[in-house]
N, C-alpha and C positions, 0 to 999 in steps of 0.2 A: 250762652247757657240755654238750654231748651227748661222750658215752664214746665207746671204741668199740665198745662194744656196740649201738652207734644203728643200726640199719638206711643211715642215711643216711651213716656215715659208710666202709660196706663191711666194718666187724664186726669181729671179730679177727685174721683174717687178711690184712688190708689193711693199708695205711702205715700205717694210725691205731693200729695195739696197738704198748698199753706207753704208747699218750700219757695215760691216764687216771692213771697212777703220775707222769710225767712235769709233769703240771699239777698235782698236787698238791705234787710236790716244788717247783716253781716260787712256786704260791702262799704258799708258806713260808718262801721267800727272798725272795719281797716282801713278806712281813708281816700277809698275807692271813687275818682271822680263820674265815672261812670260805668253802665252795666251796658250789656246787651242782649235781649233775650232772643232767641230764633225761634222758627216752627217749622214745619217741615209740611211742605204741599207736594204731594204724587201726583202727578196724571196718572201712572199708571199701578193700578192695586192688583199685581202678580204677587207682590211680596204679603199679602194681608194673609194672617191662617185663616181658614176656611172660617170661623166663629166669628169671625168681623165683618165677611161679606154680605 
């Protein structure tokens, strides 16, 4: 699962904060022995829109 710390998912201040607390407490109520969170590291920022560089 990407946080919202993932660039992709708009960071913490976007809809996504708080869902990283939120899937874990979910994963808990389904019985889920473990999570995995990923992030995503570029070297290269071709792909960024212009507003991010």
């Amino acid at each position: 699962m990407h946080s919202e710390w993932s660039w992709d998912t708009g960071g913490p201040t976007s809809c996504a904060a708080g869902r990283m607390e939120l899937m874990c407490e979910r994963a808990v109520r389904i019985g889920l022995s473990a999570v995995v969170f990923t992030e995503h590291f570029d070297f290269d920022d071709a792909w960024r829109p212009r507003a991010m560089t």
